[in-house]
C-alpha positions, 0 to 999 in steps of 0.5 A: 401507238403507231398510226394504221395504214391503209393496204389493199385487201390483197395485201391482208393475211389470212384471219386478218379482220379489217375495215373497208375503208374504200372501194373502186368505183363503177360497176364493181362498187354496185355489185359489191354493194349489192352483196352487202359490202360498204365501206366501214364494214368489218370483214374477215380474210377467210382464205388466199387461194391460188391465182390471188383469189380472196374469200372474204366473210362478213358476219355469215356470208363468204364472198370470193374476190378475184386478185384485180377487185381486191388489189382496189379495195383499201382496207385497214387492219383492225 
């Protein structure tokens, strides 16, 4: 069995599931936290959209992300 690594959420193809396993810190962690995404949760990459944008799903909720936010959330793939 290989060992998981850990990418950032940029990296991820599209239908991929991942946990998050770290987010930036300072205002973007508050407000991604206030949108209900912590670490260790399990999301869904829904879409890579031109610009480097990533829609992401977590249960019933999409979020958008831009390139720079998810190039520093450390996700690894389920």
């Amino acid at each position: 069995m290989t060992p998981k690594s850990h990418i950032p959420l940029s990296k991820v193809k599209k239908g991929s599931i991942v946990r998050i396993i770290t987010l930036p810190d300072g205002l973007a962690r508050t407000q991604l936290i206030r949108f209900g995404i912590v670490e260790g949760d399990l999301v869904k990459c829904l879409e890579h959209l031109p610009g480097g944008t990533i829609v992401i799903q977590k249960k019933r909720q999409e979020i958008a992300l831009g390139s720079k936010l998810s190039h520093k959330i450390i996700v690894i793939i389920n």
